[in-house]
N, C-alpha and C positions, 0 to 999 in steps of 0.2 A: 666202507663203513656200514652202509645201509643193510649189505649181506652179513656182514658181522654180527649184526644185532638181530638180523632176523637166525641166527645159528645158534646164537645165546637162548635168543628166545625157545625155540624149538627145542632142543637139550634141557634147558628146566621146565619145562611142559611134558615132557618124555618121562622126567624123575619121578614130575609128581604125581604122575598118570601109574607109574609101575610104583610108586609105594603104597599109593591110594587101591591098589588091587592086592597088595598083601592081607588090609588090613580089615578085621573084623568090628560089627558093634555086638558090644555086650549090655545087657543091664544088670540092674542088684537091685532088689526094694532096701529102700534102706528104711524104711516106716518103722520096722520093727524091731525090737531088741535093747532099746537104748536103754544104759544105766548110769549113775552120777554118786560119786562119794564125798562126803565133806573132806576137805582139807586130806591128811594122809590118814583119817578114819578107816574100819574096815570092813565096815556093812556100808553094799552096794543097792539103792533104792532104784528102784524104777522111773522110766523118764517117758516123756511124752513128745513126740515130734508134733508140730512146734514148739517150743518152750522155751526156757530159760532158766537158770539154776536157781537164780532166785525165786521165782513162783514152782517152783519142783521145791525145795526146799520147805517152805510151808505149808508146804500140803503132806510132805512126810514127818514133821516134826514137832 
């Protein structure tokens, strides 16, 4: 039993060894770009990371 587990173990150590070599890091800025619409309106105002629709909201309107 005690080789068993140590075969279990060794096999998922193995997977996550070779999927962990696949895989790449990427980034994005996200800082930029944000916009907010009232309700289904169709002018899109400018937004500010951090915020919140309600302080975006009064400062556009």
């Amino acid at each position: 039993m005690k080789y068993t587990f140590i075969r279990i173990l060794t096999l998922a150590a193995a997977s996550l060894i070779a999927v962990g070599a696949d895989a790449s890091v990427s980034c994005r800025d996200i800082n930029d770009g944000w916009r907010f619409r009232q309700g289904r309106g169709e002018i899109w105002y400018p937004a500010t990371v951090p915020g919140t629709v309600h302080t975006l909201s009064r400062i556009h309107l």
